[in-house]
C-alpha positions as CSV (number, residue, x, y, z in Angstrom):
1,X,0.3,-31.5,14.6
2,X,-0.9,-33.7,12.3
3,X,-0.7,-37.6,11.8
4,X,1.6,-36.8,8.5
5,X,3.7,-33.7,10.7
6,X,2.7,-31.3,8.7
7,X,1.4,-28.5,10.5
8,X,-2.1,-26.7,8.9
9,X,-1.3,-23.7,7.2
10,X,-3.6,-20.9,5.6
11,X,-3.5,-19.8,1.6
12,X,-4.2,-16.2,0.9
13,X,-5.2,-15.2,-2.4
14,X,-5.9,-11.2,-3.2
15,X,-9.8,-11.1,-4.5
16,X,-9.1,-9.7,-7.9
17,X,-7.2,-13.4,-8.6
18,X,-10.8,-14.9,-8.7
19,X,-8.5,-18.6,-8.4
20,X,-6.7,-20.4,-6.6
21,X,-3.3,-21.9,-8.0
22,X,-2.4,-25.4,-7.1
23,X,0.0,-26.0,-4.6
24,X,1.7,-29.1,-5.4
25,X,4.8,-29.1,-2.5
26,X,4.8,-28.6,1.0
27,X,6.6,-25.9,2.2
28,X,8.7,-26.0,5.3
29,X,7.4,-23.4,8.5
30,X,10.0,-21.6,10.2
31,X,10.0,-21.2,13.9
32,X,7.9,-22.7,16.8
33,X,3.7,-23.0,16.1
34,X,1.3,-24.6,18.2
35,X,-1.5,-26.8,16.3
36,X,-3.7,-23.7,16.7
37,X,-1.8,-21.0,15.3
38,X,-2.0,-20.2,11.2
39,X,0.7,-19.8,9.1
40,X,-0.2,-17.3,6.4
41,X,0.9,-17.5,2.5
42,X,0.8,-13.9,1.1
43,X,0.3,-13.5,-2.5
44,X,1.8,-10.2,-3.8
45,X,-0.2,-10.1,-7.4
46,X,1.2,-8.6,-10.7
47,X,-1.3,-6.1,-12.7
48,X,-2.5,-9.5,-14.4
49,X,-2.6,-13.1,-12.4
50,X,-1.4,-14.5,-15.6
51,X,1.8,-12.0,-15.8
52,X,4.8,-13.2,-13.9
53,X,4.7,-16.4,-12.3
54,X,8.1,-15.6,-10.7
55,X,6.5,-13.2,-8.6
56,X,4.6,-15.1,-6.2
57,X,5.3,-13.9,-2.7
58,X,4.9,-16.6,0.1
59,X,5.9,-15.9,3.2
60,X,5.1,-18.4,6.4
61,X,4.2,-16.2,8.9
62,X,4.0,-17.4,13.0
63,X,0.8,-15.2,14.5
64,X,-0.3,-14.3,11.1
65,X,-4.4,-13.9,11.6
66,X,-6.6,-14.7,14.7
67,X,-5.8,-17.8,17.0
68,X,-7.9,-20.8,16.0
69,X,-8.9,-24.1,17.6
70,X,-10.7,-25.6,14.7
71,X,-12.3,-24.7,11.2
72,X,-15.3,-23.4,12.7
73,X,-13.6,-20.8,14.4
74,X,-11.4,-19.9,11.7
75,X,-11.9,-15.9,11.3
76,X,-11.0,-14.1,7.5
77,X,-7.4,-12.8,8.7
78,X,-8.0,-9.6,6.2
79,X,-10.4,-8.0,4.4
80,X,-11.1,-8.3,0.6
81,X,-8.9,-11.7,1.0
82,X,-9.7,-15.6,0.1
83,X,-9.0,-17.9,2.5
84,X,-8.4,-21.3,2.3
85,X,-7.0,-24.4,4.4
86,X,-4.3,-26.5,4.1
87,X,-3.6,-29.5,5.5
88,X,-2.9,-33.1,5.0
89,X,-0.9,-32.4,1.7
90,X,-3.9,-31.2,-0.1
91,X,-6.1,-27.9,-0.1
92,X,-9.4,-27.6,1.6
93,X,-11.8,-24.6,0.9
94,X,-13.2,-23.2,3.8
95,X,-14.5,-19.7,2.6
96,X,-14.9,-17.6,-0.1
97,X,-16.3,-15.3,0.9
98,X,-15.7,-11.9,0.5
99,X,-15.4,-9.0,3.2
100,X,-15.6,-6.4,0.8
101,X,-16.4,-5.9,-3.0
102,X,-13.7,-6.7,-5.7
103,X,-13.9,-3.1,-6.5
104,X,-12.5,-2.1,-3.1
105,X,-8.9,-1.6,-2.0
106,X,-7.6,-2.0,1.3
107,X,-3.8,-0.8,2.9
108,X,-1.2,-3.5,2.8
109,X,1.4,-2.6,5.0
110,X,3.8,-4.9,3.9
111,X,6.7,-4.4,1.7
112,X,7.1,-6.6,-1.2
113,X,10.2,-8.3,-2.1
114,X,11.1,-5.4,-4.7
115,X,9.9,-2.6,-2.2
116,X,12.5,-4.1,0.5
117,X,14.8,-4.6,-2.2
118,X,14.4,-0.9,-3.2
119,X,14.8,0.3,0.8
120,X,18.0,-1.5,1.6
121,X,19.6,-0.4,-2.0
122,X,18.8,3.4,-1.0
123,X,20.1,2.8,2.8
124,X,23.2,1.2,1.6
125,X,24.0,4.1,-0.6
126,X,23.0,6.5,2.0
127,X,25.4,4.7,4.7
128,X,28.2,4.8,1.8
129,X,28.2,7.5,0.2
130,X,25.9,10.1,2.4
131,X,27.0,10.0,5.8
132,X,27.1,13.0,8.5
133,X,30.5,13.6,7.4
134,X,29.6,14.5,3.6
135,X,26.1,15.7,4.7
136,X,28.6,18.9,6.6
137,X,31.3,19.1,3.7
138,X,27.9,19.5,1.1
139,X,26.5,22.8,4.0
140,X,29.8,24.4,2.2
141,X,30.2,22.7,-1.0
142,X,29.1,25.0,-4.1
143,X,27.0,22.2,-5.8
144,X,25.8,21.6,-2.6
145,X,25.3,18.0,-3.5
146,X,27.9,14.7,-4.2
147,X,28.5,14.1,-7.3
148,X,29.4,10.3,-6.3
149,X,26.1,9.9,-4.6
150,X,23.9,11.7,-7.3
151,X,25.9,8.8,-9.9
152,X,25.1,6.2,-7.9
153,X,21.4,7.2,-7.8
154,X,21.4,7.8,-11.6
155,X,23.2,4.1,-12.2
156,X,20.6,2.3,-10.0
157,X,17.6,3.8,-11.4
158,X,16.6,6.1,-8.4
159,X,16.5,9.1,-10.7
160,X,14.5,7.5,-12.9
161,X,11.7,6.1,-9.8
162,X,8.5,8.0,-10.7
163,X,8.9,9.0,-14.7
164,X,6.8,7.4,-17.0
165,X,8.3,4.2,-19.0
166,X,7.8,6.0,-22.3
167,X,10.6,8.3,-21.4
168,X,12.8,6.3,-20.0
169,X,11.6,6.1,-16.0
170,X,10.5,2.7,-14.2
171,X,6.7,4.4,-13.5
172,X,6.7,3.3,-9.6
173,X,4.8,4.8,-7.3
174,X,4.3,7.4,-4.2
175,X,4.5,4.0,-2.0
176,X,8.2,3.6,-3.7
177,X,9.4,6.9,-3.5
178,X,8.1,7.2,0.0
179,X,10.2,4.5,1.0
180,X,13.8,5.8,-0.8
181,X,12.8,9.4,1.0
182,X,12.6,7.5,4.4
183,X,16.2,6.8,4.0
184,X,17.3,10.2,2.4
185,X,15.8,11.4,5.8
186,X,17.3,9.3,7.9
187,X,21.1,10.4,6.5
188,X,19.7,13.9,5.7
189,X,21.8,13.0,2.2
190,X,21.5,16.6,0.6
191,X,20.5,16.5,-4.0
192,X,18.6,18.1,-6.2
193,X,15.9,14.4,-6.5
194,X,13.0,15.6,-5.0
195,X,13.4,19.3,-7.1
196,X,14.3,17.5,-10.4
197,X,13.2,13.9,-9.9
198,X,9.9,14.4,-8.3
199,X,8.2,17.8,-8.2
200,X,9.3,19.0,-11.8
201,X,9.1,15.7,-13.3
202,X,5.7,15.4,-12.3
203,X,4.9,19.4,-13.2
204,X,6.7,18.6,-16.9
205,X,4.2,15.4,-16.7
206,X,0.9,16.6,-15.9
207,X,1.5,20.4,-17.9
208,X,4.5,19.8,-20.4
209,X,3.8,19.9,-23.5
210,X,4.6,16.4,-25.9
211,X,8.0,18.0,-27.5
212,X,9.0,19.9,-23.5
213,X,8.6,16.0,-22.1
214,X,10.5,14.5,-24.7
215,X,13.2,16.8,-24.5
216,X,13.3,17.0,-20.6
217,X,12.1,13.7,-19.1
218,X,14.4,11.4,-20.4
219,X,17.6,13.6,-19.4
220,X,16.1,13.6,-15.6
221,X,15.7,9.7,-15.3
222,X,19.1,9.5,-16.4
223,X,20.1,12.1,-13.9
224,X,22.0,14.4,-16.7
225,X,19.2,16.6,-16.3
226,X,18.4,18.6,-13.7
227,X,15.4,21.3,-13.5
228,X,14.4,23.1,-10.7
229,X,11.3,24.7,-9.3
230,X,11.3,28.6,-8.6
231,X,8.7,29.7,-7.4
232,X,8.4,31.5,-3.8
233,X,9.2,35.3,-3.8
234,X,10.1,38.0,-2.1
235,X,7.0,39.0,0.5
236,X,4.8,36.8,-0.9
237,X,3.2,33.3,0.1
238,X,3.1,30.2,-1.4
239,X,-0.7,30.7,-3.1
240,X,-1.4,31.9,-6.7
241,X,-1.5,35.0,-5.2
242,X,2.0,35.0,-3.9
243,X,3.1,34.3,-7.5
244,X,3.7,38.1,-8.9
245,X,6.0,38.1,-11.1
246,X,5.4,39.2,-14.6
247,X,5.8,37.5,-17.8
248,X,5.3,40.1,-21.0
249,X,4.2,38.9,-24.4
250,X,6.8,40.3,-27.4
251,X,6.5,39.0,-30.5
252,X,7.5,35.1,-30.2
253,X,8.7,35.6,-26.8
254,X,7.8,36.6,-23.2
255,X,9.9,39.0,-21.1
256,X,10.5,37.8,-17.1
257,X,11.0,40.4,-14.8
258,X,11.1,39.9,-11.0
259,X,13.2,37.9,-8.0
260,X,12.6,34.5,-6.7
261,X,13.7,33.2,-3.3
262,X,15.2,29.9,-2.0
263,X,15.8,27.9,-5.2
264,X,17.3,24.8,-5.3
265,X,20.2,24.3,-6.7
266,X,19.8,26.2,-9.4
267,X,23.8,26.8,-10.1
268,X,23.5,23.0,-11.0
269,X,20.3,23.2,-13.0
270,X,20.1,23.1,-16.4
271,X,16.9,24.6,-16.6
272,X,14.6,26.5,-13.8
273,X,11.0,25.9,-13.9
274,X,9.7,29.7,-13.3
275,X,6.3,30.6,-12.0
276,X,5.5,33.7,-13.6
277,X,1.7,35.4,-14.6
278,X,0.8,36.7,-17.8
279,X,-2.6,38.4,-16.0
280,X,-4.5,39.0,-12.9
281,X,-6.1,36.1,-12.6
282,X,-5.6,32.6,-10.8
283,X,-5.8,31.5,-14.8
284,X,-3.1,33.8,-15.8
285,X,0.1,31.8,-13.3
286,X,1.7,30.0,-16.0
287,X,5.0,28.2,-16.6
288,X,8.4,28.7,-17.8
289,X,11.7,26.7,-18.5
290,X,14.2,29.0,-17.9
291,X,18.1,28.9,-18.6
292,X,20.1,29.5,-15.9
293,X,23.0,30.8,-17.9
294,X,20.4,33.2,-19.9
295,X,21.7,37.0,-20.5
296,X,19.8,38.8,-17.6
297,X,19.6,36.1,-14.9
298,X,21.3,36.5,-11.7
299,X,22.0,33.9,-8.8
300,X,23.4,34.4,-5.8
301,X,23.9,31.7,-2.9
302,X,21.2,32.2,0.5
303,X,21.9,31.5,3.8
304,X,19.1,29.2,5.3
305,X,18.7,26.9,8.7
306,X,20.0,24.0,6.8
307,X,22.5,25.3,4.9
308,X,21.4,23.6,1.8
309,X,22.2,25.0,-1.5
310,X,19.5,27.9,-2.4
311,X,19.6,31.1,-4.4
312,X,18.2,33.9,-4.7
313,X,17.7,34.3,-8.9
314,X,17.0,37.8,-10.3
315,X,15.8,38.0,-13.5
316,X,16.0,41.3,-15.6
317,X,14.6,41.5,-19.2
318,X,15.1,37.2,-19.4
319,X,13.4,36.4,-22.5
320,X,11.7,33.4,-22.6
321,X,10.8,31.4,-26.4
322,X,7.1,30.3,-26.2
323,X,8.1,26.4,-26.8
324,X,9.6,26.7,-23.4
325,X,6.5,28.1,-21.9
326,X,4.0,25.0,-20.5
327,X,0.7,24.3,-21.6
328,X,-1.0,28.2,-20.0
329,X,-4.9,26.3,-19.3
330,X,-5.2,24.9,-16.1
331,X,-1.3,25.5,-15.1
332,X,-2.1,26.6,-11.3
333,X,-4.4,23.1,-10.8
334,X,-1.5,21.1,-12.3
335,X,1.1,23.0,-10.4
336,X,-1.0,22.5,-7.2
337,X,-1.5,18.6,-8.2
338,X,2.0,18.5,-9.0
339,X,3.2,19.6,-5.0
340,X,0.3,17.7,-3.1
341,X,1.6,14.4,-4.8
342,X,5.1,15.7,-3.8
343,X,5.3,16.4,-0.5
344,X,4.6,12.8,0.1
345,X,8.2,12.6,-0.1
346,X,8.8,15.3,1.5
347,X,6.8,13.7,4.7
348,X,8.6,10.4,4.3
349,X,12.0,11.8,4.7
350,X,11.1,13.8,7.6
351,X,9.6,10.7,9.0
352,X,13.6,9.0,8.1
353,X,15.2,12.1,10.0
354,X,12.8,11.2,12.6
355,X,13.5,8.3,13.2
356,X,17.0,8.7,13.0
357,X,18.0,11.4,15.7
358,X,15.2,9.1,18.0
359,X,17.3,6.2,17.6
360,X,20.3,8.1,17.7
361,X,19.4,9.8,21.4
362,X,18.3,6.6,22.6
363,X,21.9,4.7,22.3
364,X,23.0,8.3,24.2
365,X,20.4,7.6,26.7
366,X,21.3,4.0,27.3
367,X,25.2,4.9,27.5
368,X,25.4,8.1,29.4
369,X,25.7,7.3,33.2
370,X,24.7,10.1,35.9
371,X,24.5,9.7,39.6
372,X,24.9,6.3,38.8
373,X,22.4,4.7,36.6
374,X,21.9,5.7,32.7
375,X,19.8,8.5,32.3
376,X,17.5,6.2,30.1
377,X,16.5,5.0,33.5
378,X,15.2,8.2,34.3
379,X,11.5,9.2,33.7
380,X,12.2,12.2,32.4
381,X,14.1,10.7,29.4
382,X,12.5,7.7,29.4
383,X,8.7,8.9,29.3
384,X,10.1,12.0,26.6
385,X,11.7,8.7,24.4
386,X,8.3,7.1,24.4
387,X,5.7,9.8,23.6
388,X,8.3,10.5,20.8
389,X,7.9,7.1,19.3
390,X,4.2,7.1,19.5
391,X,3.9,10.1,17.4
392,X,6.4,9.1,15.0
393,X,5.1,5.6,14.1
394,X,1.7,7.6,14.0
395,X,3.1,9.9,11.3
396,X,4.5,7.3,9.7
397,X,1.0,5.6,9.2
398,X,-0.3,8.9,7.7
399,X,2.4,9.0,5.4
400,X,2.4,5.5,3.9
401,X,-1.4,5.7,3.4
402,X,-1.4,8.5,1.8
403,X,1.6,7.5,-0.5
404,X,-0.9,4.4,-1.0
405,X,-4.1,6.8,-1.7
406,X,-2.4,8.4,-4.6
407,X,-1.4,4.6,-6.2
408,X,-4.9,3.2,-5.7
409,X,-6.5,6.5,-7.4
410,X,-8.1,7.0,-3.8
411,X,-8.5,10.6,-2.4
412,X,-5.1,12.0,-1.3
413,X,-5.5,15.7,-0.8
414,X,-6.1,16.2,2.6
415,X,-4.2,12.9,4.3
416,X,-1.1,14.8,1.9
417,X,-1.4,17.6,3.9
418,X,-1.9,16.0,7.0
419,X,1.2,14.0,6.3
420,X,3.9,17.0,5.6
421,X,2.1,18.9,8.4
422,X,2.6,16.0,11.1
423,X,5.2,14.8,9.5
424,X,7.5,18.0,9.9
425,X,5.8,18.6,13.3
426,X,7.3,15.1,14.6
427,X,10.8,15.7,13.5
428,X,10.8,19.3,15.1
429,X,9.7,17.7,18.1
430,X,12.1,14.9,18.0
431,X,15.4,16.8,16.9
432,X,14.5,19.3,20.0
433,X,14.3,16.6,21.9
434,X,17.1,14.8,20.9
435,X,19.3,17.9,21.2
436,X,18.3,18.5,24.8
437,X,18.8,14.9,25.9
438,X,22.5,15.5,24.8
439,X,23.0,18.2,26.8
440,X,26.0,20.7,25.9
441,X,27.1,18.3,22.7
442,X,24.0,18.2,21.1
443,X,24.5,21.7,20.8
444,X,28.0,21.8,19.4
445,X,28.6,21.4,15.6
446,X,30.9,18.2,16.4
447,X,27.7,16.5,17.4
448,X,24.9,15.2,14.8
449,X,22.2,16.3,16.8
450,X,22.6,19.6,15.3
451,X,22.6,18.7,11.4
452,X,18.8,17.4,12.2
453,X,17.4,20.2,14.3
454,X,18.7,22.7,12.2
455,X,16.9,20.6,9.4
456,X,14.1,20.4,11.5
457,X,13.1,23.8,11.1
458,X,13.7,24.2,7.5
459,X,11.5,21.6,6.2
460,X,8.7,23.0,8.4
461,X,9.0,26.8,6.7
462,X,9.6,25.1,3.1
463,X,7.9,23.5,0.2
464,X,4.2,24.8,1.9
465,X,4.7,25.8,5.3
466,X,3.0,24.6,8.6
467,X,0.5,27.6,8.5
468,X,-0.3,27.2,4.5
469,X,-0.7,23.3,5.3
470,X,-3.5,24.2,8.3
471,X,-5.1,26.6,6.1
472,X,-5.7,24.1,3.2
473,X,-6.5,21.4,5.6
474,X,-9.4,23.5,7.0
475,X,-10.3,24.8,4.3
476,X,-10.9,20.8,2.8
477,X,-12.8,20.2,6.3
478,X,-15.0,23.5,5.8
479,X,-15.9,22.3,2.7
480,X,-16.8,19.2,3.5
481,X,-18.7,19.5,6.1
């Protein structure tokens, strides 16, 4: 402590700031620090230094940074970051030096202010309007959704999270929508977002045409419009090649003729996104926006592990207007873009469920008594509770950086994959787990244990399965090496 009982404290400034802002009060530390211990300021930087005062982001921070006696052992507490002291009421530079060019990025695994904001809004609505209760009502409900919790998400934006501003969306990024699918996860809350919100939005982004994104992206930020991807079928895997259905040229329209499985909620869509080819080529897969109500297409409700709402959609001479087909060059690269961005999302709310049904079987583990003791105290349960949270706060780390690869323009295709692969593999492991550790409930479909197993399994088989996952990924490590 010093003669005027202020403690030192450390200023850290992101590198692309290139100056340090005055500081012209002292700010009060929270909790106990010894003389040697840092307190750490974190600066949370708008796209321009100059752009929203409001926005700085200190936070005093106890164990922040290596242990120091004095200045000549101060170490820089993170790369790419200016460090500065602060003592005696005024600021004293120490280093400015930087660990890595200004050009370089490196992972911040803190939340900002908004980013916590964001994860406590989509929890609370989660906890209100999505618990287990409506999560089994929606296994038998026709829409297969809430209509209560779809408004809420509309009203606060949610809908709107990834979709450019110029139609109507708040343009945040994988890091945000990773952190709302965390939550969906952990409530398994069952809607049409990630279809609609996230994989079509993006698809109608990248390949939509200027008049299909006017007309289409504004109505899904809202949440009044819903489109939906169809695209696996009957037989076939989740490749170009799997994508067989024909799409005839006549006149000013194409023909669709064909049957796609495991649709999303397609009775509530108000278009489906068909994959369909016009050739025999890779080229040839193109896009189509699709009435649902059109003369000659046919749904009909599928039974799946999850019992979320899917179809089966038959189409039989469904013709198609060629302003409703997307922009034909490139459409498989977009498409393929489109899903490894995606299942980002996907990852993060396995990584929710995860979490969920391991936090979940640990209260059971702490409150069931046998032969006297909890069975938390034994090593079976207790060693099977630990290896579990190892590998899902590992997953978890795969699925944030990736989410922060695609914001910082960084490589993303592989850690994507690895992050729905591992992902999915975690909460298979943990809802088996979590069922067996409940013994003869955890079975039963009174118990919750169930509703995430069951889940479990579906999101492995789904949206790229675990062996389409492994082949891409090896095929990225062939390559590469």
């Amino acid at each position: 402590m010093h003669s005027n009982g202020h403690l030192p404290m450390l200023l850290v400034l992101r590198p692309e700031t290139q100056w340090l802002l005055p500081i012209s009060t002292r700010l009060p530390l929270r909790g106990q620090c010894r003389n040697s211990l840092p307190v750490g300021l974190t600066h949370r930087l708008p796209v321009s230094p100059l752009e929203r005062m409001s926005h700085w982001h200190l936070k005093a921070r106890a164990g922040y940074g290596k242990l120091f006696e004095n200045a000549s052992s101060l170490r820089h507490m993170r790369s790419g970051q200016v460090i500065a002291w602060w003592t005696s009421g005024r600021m004293r530079a120490l280093s400015f030096r930087f660990i890595q060019s200004l050009e370089e990025s490196v992972v911040d695994l803190d939340f900002s202010e908004e980013q916590v904001m964001l994860r406590d809004t989509a929890r609370g609505i989660c906890e209100e309007l999505s618990p287990s209760a409506v999560v089994r009502a929606m296994e038998q409900d026709e829409a297969g959704y809430s209509a209560p919790f779809w408004q809420q998400l509309a009203e606060l934006g949610i809908t709107s999270l990834g979709i450019p501003e110029a139609h109507g969306g708040m343009a945040w990024g994988a890091l945000e929508m990773a952190i709302v699918y965390e939550e969906f996860g952990r409530s398994l809350a069952p809607s049409p977002h990630w279809a609609s919100c996230v994989l079509s939005a993006k698809l109608l982004e990248l390949a939509g045409t200027a008049q299909q994104q006017e007309n289409f992206l504004s109505g899904i930020a809202s949440g009044d419009t819903i489109i939906v991807p169809a695209h696996l079928e009957p037989k076939n895997g989740f490749g170009a090649e799997g994508v067989q259905m024909r799409a005839t040229k006549q006149g000013e329209n194409y023909v669709l003729n064909g049957t796609k499985l495991l649709v999303p909620f397609a009775s509530s869509a108000a278009r489906l996104l068909v994959l369909a080819r016009t050739g025999e080529g890779v080229q040839d897969v193109a896009g189509f926006l699709v009435d649902p109500k059109s003369a000659g297409v046919t749904l009909t409700r599928e039974r799946n592990h999850a019992d979320d709402a899917l179809f089966q959609v038959d189409f039989n001479n469904v013709a198609v207007n060629t302003a409703d087909v997307l922009h034909t060059a490139g459409f498989w690269a977009a498409w393929e873009n489109a899903m490894t961005r995606s299942i980002v999302a996907l990852a993060a709310r396995s990584i929710g469920a995860a979490e969920a049904i391991h936090a979940m079987t640990v209260d059971y583990a702490k409150q069931r008594v046998q032969f006297g003791k909890p069975i938390g105290s034994f090593q079976a349960i207790a060693h099977y509770l630990a290896d579990l949270i190892v590998k899902i706060e590992g997953a978890k780390v795969l699925v944030y950086q990736s989410a922060w690869a695609i914001d910082n323009n960084k490589p993303f295709e592989k850690i994507a994959l690895q992050a729905k692969l591992q992902a999915c593999n975690v909460l298979r492991d943990a809802s088996a787990i979590g069922v067996q550790v409940h013994g003869g409930f955890g079975f039963t479909s009174e118990g919750d244990p169930q509703l995430y197993f069951r889940r479990a399994k579906h999101w492995q088989l789904t949206n790229w399965d675990s062996a389409f996952l492994e082949k891409r990924i090896a095929a990225l490590i062939l390559d590469a090496a």
